[in-house]
C-alpha positions as CSV (number, residue, x, y, z in Angstrom):
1,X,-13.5,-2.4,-17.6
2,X,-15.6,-4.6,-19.4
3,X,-17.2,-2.7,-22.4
4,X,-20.9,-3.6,-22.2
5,X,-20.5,-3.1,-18.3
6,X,-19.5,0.6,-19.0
7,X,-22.1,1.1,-21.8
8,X,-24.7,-0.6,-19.2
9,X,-23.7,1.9,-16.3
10,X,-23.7,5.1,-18.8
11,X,-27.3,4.1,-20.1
12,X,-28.9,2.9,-16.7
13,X,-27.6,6.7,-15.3
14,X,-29.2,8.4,-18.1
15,X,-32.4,6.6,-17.7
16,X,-31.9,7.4,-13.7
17,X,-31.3,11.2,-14.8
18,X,-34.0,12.1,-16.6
19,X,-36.3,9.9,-14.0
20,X,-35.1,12.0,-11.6
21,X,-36.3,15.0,-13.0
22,X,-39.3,13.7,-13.7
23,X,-40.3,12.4,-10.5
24,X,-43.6,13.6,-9.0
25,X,-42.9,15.1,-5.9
26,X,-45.0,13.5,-2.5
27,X,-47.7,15.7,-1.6
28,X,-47.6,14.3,1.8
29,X,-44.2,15.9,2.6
30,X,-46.2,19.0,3.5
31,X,-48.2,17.6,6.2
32,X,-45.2,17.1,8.4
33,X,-42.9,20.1,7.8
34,X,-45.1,23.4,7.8
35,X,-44.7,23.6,11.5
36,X,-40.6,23.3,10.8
37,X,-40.6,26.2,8.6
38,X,-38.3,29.5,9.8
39,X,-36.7,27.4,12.9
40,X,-34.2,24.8,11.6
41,X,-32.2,23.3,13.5
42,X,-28.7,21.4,13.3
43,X,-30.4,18.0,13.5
44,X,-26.8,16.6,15.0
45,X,-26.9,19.0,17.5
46,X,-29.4,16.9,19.3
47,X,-28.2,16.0,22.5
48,X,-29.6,12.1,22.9
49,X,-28.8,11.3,18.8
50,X,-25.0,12.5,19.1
51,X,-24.6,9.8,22.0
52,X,-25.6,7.4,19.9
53,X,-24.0,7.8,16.3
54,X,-20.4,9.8,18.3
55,X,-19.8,7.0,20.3
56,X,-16.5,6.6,18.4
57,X,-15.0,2.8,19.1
58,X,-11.4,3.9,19.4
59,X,-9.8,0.3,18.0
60,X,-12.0,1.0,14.9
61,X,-11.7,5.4,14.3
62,X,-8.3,5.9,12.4
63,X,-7.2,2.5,12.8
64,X,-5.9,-1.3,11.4
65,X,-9.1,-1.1,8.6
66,X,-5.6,-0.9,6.2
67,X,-8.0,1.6,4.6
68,X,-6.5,4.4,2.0
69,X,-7.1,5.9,-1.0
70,X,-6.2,6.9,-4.3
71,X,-8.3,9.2,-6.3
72,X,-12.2,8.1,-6.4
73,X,-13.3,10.0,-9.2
74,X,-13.0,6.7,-11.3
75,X,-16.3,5.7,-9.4
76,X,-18.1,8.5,-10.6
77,X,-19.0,6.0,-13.8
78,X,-22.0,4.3,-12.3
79,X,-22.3,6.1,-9.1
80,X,-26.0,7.5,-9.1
81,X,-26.6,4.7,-11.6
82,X,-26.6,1.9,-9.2
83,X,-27.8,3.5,-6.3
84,X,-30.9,4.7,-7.8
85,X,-34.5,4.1,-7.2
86,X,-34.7,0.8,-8.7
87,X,-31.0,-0.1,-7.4
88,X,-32.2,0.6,-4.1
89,X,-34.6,-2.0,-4.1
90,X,-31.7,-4.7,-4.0
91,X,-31.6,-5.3,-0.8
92,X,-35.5,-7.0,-1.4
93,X,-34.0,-9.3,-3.9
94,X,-30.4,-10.1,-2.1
95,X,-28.0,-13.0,-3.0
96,X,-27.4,-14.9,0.6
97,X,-23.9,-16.2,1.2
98,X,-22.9,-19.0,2.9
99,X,-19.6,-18.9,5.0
100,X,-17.7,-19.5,2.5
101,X,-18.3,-16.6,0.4
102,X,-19.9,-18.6,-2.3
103,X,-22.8,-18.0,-4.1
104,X,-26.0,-19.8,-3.4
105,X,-29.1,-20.3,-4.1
106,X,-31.0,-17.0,-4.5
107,X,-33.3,-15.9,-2.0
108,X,-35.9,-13.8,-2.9
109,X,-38.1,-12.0,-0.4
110,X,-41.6,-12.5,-0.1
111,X,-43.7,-9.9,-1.2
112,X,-46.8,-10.6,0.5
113,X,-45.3,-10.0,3.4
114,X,-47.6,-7.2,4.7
115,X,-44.9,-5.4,6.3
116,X,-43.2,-4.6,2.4
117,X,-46.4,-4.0,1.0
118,X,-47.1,-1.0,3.6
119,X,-43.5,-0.2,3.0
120,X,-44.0,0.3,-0.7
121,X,-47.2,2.9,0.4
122,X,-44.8,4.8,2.5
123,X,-44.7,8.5,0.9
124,X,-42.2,10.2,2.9
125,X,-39.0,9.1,5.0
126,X,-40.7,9.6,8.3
127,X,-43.6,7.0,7.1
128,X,-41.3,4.2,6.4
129,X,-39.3,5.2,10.0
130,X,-43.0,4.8,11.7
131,X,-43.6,1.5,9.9
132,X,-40.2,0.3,11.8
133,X,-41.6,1.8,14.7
134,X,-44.8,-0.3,14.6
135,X,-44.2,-3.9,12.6
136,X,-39.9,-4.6,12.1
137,X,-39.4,-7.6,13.3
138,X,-36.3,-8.5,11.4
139,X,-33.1,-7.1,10.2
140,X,-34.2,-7.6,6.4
141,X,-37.2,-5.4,7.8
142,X,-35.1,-2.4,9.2
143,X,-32.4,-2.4,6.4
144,X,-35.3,-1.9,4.3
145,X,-36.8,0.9,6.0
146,X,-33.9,2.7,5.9
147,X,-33.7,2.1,2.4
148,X,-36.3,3.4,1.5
149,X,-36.4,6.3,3.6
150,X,-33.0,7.3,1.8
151,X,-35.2,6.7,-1.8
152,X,-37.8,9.2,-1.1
153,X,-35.6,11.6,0.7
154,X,-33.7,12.0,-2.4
155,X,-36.6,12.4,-4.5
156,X,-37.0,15.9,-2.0
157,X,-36.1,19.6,-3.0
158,X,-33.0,20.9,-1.4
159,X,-34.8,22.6,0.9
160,X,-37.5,20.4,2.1
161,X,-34.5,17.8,2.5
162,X,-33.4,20.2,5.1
163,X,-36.5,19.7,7.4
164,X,-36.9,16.3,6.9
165,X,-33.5,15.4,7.6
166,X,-34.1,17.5,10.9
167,X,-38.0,14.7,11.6
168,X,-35.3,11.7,10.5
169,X,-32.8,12.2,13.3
170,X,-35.2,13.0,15.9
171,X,-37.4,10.3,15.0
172,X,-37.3,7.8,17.7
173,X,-37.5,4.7,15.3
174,X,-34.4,6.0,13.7
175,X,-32.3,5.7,16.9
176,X,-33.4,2.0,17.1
177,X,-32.8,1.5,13.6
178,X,-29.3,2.7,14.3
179,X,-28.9,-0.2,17.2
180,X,-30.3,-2.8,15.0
181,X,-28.4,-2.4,12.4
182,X,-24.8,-1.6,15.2
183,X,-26.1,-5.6,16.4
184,X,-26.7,-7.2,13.5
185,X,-24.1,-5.7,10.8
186,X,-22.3,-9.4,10.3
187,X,-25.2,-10.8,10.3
188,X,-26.5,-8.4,7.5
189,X,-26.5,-10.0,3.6
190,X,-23.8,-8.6,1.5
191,X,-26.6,-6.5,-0.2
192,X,-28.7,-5.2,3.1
193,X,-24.9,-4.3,4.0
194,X,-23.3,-2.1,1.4
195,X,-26.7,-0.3,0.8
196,X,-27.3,0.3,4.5
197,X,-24.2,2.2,4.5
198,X,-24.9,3.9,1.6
199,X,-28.4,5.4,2.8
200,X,-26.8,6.0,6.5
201,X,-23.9,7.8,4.7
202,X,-26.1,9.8,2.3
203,X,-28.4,10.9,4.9
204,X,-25.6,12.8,6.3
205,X,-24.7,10.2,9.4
206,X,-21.2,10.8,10.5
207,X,-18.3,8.9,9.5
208,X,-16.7,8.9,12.4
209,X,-19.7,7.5,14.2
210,X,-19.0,3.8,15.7
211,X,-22.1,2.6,13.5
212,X,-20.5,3.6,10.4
213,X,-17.0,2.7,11.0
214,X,-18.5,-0.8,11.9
215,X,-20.1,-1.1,9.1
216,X,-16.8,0.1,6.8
217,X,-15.2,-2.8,8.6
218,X,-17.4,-5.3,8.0
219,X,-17.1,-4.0,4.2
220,X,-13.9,-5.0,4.4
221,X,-14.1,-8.1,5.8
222,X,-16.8,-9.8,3.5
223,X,-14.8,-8.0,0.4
224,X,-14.4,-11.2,-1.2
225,X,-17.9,-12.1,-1.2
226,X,-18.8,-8.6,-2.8
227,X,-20.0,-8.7,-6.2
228,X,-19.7,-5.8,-8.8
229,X,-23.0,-4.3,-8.2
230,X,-22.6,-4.3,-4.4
231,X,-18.7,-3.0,-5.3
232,X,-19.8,-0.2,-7.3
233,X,-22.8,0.7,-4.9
234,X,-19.7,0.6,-2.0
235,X,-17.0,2.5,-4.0
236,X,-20.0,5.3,-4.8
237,X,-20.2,5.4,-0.9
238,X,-16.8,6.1,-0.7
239,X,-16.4,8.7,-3.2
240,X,-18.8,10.9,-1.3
241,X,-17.7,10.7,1.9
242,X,-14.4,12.8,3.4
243,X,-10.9,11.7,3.1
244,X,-10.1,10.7,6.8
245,X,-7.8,7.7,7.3
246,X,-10.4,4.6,7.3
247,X,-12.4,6.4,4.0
248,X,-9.2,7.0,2.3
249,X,-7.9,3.3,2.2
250,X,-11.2,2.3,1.7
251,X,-11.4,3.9,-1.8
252,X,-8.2,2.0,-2.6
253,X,-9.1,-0.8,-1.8
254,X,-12.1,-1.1,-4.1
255,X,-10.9,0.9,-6.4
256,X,-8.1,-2.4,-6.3
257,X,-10.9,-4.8,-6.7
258,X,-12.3,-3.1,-9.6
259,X,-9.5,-2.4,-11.3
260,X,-8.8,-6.4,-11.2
261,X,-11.8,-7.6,-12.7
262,X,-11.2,-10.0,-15.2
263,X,-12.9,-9.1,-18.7
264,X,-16.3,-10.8,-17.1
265,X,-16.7,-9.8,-13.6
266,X,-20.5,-10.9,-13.4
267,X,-19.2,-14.6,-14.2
268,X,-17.1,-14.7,-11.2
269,X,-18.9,-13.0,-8.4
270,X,-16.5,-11.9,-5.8
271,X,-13.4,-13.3,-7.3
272,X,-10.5,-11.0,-7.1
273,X,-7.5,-11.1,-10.2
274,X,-5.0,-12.0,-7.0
275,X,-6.4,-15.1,-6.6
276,X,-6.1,-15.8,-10.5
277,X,-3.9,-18.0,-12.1
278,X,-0.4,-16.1,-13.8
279,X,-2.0,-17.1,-16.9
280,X,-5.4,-15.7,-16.2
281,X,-3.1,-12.5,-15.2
282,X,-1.3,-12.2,-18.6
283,X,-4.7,-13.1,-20.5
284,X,-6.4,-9.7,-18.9
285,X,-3.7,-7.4,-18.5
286,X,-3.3,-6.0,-22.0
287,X,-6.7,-4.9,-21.9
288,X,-6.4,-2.9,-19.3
289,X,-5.2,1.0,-19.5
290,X,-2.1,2.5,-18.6
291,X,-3.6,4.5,-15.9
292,X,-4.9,1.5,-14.5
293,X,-2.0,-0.2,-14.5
294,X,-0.3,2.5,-12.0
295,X,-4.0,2.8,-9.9
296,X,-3.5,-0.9,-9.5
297,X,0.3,-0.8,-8.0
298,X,-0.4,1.8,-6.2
299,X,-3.5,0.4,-4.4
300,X,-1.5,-2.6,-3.7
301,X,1.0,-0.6,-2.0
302,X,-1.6,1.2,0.1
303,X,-3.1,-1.7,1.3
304,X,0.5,-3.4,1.6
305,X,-0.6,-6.5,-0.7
306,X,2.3,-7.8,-2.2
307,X,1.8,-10.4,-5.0
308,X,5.1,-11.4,-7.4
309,X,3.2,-13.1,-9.7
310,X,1.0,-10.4,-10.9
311,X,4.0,-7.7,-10.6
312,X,5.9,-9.5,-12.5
313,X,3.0,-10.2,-15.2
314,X,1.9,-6.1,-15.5
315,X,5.9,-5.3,-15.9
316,X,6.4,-8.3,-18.7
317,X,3.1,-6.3,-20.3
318,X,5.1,-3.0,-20.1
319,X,8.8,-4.7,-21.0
320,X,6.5,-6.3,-24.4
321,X,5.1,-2.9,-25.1
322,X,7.9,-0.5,-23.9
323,X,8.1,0.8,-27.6
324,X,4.0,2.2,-27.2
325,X,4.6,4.1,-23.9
326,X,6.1,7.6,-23.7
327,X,9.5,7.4,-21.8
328,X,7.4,9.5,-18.6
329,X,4.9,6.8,-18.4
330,X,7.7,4.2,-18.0
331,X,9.1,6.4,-15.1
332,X,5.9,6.5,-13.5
333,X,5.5,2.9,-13.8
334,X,8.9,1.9,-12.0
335,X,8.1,4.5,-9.3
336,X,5.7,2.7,-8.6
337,X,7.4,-0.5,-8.4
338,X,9.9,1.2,-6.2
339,X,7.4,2.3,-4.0
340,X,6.6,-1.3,-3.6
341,X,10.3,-2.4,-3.4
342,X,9.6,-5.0,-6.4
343,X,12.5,-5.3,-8.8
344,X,11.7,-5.2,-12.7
345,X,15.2,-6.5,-13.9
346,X,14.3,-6.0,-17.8
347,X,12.4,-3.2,-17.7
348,X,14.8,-1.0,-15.9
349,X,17.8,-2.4,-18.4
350,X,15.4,-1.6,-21.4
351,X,14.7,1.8,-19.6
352,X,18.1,2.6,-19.1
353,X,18.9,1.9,-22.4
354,X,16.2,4.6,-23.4
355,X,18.0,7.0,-21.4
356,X,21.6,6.9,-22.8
357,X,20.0,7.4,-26.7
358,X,17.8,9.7,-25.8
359,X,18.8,11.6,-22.3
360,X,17.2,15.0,-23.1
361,X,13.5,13.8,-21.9
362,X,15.2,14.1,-18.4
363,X,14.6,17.3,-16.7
364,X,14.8,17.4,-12.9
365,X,12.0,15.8,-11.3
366,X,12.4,13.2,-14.2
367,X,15.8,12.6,-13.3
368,X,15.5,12.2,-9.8
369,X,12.6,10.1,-9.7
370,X,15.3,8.0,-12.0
371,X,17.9,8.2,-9.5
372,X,15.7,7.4,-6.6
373,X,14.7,3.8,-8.5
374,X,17.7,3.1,-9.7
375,X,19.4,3.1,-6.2
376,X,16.9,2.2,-4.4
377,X,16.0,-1.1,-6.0
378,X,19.9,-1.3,-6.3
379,X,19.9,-1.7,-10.0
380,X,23.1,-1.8,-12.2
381,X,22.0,-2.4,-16.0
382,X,23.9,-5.4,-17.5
383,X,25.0,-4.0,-20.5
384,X,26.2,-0.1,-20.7
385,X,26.2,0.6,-17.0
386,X,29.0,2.9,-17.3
387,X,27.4,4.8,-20.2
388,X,24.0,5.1,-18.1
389,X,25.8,6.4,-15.1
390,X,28.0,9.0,-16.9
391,X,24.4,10.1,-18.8
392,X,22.7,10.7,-15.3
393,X,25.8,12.3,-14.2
394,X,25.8,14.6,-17.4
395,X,21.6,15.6,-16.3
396,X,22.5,16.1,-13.2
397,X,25.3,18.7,-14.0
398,X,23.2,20.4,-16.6
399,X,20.4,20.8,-13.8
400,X,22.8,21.8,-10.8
401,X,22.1,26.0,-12.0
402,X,18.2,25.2,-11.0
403,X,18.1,22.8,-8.3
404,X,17.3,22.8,-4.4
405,X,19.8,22.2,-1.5
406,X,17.3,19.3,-0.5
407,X,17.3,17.8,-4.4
408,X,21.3,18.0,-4.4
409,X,21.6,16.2,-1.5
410,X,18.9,13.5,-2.4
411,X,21.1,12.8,-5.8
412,X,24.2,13.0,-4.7
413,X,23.2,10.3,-1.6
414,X,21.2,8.3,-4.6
415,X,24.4,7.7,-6.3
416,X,26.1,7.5,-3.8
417,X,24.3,4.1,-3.0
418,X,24.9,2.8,-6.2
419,X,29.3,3.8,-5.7
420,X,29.4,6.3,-8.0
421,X,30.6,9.8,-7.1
422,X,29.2,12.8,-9.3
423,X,32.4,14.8,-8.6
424,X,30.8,18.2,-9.6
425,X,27.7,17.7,-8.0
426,X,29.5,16.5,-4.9
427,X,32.0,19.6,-4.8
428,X,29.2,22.1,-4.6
429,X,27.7,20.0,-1.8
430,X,30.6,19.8,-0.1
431,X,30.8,23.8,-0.4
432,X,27.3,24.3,0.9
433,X,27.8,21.9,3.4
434,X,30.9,23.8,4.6
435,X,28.6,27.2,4.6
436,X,26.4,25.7,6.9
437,X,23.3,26.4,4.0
438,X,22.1,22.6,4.2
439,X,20.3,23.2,7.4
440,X,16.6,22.5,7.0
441,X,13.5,23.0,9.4
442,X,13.9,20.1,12.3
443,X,11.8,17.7,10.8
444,X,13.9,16.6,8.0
445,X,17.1,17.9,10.1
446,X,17.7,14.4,11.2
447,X,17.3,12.5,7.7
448,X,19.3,15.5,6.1
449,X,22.2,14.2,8.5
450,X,21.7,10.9,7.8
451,X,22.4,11.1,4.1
452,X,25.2,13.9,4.4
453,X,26.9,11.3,6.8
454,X,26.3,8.4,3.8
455,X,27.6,10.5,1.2
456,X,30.6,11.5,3.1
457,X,31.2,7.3,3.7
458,X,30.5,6.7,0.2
459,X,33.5,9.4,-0.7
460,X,36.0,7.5,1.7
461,X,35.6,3.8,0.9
462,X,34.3,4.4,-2.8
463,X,37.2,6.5,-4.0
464,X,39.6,4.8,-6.1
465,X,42.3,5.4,-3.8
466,X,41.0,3.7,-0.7
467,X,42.4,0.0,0.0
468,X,41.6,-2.4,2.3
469,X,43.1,-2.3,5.8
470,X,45.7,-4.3,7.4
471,X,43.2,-4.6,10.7
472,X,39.8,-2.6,11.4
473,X,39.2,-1.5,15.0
474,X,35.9,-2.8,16.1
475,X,34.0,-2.7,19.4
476,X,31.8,-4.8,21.0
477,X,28.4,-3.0,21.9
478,X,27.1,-5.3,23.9
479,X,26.6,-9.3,25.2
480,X,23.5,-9.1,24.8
481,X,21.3,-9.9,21.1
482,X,17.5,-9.1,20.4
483,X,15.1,-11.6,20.6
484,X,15.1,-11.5,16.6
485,X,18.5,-12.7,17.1
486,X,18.5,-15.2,20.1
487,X,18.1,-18.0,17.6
488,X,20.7,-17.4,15.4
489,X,23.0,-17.2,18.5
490,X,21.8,-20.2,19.5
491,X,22.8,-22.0,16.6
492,X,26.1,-20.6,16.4
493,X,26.6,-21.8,20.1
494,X,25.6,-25.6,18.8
495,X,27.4,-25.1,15.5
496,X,30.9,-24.1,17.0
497,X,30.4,-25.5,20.4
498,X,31.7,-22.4,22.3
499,X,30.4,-18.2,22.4
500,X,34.8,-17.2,22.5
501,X,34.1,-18.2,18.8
502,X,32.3,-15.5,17.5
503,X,31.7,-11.8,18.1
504,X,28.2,-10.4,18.3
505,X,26.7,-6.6,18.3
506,X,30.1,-5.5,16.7
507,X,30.0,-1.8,16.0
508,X,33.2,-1.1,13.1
509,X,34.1,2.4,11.9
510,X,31.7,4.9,9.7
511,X,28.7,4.1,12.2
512,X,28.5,0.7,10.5
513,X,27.0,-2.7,13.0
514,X,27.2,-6.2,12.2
515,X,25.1,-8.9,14.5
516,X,27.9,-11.7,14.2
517,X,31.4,-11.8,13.2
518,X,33.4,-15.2,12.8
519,X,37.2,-15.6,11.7
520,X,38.5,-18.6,9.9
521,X,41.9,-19.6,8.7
522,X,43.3,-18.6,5.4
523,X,42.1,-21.9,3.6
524,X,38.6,-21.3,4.8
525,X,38.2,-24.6,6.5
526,X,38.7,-23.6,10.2
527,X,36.9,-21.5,12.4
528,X,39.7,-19.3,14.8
529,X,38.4,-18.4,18.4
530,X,37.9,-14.6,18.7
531,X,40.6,-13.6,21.2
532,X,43.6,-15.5,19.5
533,X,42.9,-13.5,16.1
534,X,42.5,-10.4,18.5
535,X,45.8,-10.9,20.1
536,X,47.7,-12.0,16.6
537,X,46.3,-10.0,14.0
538,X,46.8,-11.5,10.8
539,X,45.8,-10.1,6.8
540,X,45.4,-13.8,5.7
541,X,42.9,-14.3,8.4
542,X,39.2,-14.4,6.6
543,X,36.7,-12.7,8.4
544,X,32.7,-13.1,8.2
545,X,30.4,-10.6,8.9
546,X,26.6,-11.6,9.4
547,X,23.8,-9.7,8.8
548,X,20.3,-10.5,9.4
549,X,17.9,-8.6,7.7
550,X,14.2,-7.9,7.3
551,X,13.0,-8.8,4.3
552,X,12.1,-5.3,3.7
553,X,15.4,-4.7,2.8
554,X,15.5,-6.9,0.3
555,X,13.6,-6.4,-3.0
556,X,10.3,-7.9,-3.3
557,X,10.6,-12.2,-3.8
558,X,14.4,-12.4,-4.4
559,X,17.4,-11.8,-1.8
560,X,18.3,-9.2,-3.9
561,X,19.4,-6.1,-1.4
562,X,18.1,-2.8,-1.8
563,X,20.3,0.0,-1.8
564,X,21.0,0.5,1.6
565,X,21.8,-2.9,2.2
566,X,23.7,-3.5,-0.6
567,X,25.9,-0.4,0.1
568,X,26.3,-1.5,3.9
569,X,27.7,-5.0,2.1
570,X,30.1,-3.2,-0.4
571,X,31.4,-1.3,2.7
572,X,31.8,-3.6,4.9
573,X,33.8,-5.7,1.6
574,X,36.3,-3.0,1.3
575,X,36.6,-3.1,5.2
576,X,38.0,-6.8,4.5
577,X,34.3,-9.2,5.4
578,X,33.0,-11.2,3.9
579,X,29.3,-10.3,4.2
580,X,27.0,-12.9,4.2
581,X,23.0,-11.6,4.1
582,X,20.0,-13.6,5.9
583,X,16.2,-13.1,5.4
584,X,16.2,-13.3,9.2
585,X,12.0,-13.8,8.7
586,X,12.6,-17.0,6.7
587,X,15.5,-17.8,9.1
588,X,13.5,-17.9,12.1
589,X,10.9,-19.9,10.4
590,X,13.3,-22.8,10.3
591,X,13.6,-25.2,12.9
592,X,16.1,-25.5,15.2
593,X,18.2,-28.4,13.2
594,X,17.9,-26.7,10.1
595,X,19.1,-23.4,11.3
596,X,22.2,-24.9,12.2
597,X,22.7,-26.9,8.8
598,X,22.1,-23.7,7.3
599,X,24.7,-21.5,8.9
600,X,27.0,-24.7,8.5
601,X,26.5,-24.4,4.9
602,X,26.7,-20.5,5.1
603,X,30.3,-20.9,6.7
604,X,31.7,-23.4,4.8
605,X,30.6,-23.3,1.9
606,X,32.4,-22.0,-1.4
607,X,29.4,-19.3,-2.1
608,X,29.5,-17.6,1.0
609,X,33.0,-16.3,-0.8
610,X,32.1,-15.8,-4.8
611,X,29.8,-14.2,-7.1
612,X,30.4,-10.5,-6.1
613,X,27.2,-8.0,-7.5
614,X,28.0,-5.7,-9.9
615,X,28.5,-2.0,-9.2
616,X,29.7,1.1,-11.4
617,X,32.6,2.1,-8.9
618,X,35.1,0.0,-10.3
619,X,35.4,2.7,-13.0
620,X,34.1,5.8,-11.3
């Protein structure tokens, strides 16, 4: 953060502290509580005002806001600051916006306005409620009101807030205040808006109420047109509410956008570090914290923003300052970049490097947060690969006394990915496996299967002594493809003329599926019709297997596999394919012509059949 911001925010809550304390309490509260004295009551528990405010809009409560949330204690700095007495009074002096989201001319409003000079006499909450009663006319007029109602509540002893919280909630202005502001909240300056919320929020309003999840959304969708102030006043609103779903993500996401402010936010109202230049990126970045740096990737992951350029410039920050950062922090950086499924090549070689001079940093959460990168993001360092492997191998025997059933498993099937077998570690899995003590409770029975079923494929084909088979039985699973698939089918049909020239929904041995198989000639220039090849098997026979994948399964901005993928393509390699890996998103983005030139190209040509990835097995 900027440093005269933060100085600004630490002197401005100071000021607001002692003024606080200093305050002269209203005299007028009195004249409307004595009779409430001895027989509080729940004010939600009144009958007409929980109709209103629990009216809970289904499509909204717990739902697409992409809200979630990291830890919002970084908004303390600020937080009573700029929702004081005198930040209150914002939403009299409010920036309009034009559709755009850019700022305009200021518009300032006019205090002769009788209605704001009574407001500014009010003395109590309930006086500013009756003015709305009697003279609101407009939204700025009701936002106002409520306003100020929150000011002089707060200025209120603990207990006196008690009663006059009880005379808000029952008051009948408050219940049209609520509708006004239900109607007009996108019509509501970006000021009116975030402050609204704030005083509804503060005065104890529920969250799950549909006039306060409308009003998160509409947070959200005028983000960009936020400035600090109103981001600060909106992330304090956050921070005191509970940590449902919407809340949650909500914190995140501002927490995201202040986090990315470049080193002068006030110059550039509203403008977010994602919509920077790379340059601009690279400029900022080294002024900004390490504990920032993680908050940042993993709000991005929260709110599933995915953004290669500024990845990639936060991990060139960390690859040019690898030497200042304690081997831990590095681990939790490329967590978090596994989380995300983005790929930092040269920090993880430089990492691994780190790890086979110095291994002994690596107990076992270390080591299988290391593992679960590593193979996850299907990384094989260029230079030492061997030496890495054998040094996680080592960690992981030196911590097998200690560790869990459920942590064996997990490194055993991490490495497992990436072909190497960690004999030791894999023998005394085998033997607990074999004792029936791998069993867990039933909701992680079914992954537990899954990656004993992996690790037991990965011994088969991975082990030195497997070779490739004469002729693989396969099976057809059905004629049928999904209607993610229908166009690729389609093209094959126009490409080779005929379906008898390809297989689809081919189901091999170890549970492995492939959507499309093809078989061509030993020279690679002729495509074979299925049933010939079926009825003359042949080893000189090349076969094809196609996979179209999500691009979820690929690392983030590359056709890179992850780990599953790639292991499903090394498999499927020793099972004699060639395996040839779509982006089926980008594939069905094509049109019709080019999908066609593009499997032509994918068959024919001379790539589909070199450049094989590197793996660790070949010396395992």
């Amino acid at each position: 953060m900027n440093n005269k911001i933060s100085y600004l925010l630490n002197t401005v809550r100071c000021v607001h502290r002692y003024s606080s304390v200093l305050a002269p309490k209203s005299s007028a509260i009195t004249r409307k509580h004595v009779s409430w004295i001895g027989r509080y009551r729940d004010p939600l528990g009144n009958v007409n005002f929980r109709k209103l405010l629990l009216n809970i809009l289904p499509s909204l409560h717990g739902s697409s806001l992409r809200f979630a949330s990291q830890k919002t204690d970084v908004y303390s700095t600020g937080a009573e600051a700029l929702v004081s007495e005198k930040a209150s009074q914002s939403s009299l002096e409010v920036e309009k916006l034009d559709d755009s989201g850019s700022s305009k001319a200021k518009h300032v409003v006019d205090h002769s306005d009788p209605f704001f000079s009574s407001l500014g006499k009010c003395s109590c909450p309930c006086d500013a409620l009756d003015l709305a009663a009697e003279a609101a006319v407009s939204i700025k007029h009701y936002t106002n009101c409520l306003t100020t109602a929150w000011r002089l509540f707060k200025r209120l002893s603990e207990e006196q807030q008690r009663y006059e919280k009880q005379l808000i909630f029952e008051h009948p202005a408050f219940v049209k205040l609520c509708q006004q502001l239900l109607r007009e909240a996108r019509r509501m300056t970006r000021g009116d808006l975030v402050f609204s919320l704030h005083a509804l929020v503060s005065l104890g309003v529920p969250q799950n109420t549909l006039l306060v999840q409308t009003l998160l959304r509409v947070c959200q969708e005028k983000l960009n047109q936020l400035d600090n102030r109103c981001i600060s006043v909106l992330a304090t609103t956050l921070a005191g509410m509970d940590k449902d779903k919407n809340v949650t993500s909500g914190a995140a996401h501002f927490k995201y956008q202040r986090h990315l402010y470049s080193a002068k936010p006030d110059e550039m109202p509203g403008k977010r570090c994602s919509s920077f230049s790379e340059k601009e990126i690279r400029e900022n970045v080294h002024d900004v914290p390490f504990r920032q740096l993680i908050l940042i990737l993993e709000a991005c992951h929260t709110l599933q923003y995915r953004n290669v350029k500024l990845f990639s410039a936060l991990a060139d920050y960390v690859n040019s300052t690898a030497y200042l950062w304690d081997k831990r922090q590095i681990i939790l950086f490329l967590s978090a970049c596994e989380t995300l499924g983005f790929q930092p090549t040269e920090l993880l070689d430089i990492f691994a490097e780190k790890v086979t001079e110095d291994p002994d940093f690596l107990n076992l959460k270390n080591l299988l947060i290391v593992l679960q990168v590593y193979s996850r993001l299907n990384h094989v360092p260029r230079v030492q690969k061997h030496l890495f492997f054998e040094t996680l191998h080592s960690c992981l025997n030196n911590c097998l006394p200690q560790i869990s059933n459920r942590e064996l498993l997990k490194a055993v099937y991490s490495l497992g990915i990436l072909g190497y077998l960690p004999h030791r570690a894999l023998d005394e899995l085998l033997q607990k496996d074999s004792k029936d003590e791998l069993i867990l409770p039933d909701d992680l029975k079914e992954q537990n299967t899954v990656m004993l079923r992996c690790v037991k494929t990965c011994m088969e084909l991975d082990s030195p002594s497997f070779t490739k088979p004469a002729f693989v039985l396969t099976e057809n699973l059905s004629s049928l493809v999904s209607l993610n698939l229908r166009k690729a089918q389609e093209a094959l049909i126009e490409l080779l003329g005929d379906e008898n020239m390809f297989r689809q929904n081919v189901r091999l041995p170890y549970r492995y599926h492939i959507d499309f198989e093809i078989r061509m000639d030993s020279d690679r220039k002729k495509v074979l019709p299925i049933a010939a090849t079926d009825d003359h098997p042949d080893s000189r026979v090349h076969r094809l297997a196609f996979l179209f994948a999500p691009v979820s399964a690929f690392c983030l901005g590359t056709t890179h596999p992850q780990g599953k993928l790639a292991m499903k393509k090394r498999h499927l390699t020793k099972l004699g394919y060639h395996v040839i890996l779509i982006q089926n998103k980008k594939f069905q983005e094509m049109k019709n012509e080019d999908a066609v030139e593009f499997l032509k190209r994918k068959i024919y040509s001379e790539d589909a059949f070199s450049f094989p990835e590197a793996t660790v097995q070949d010396n395992n």
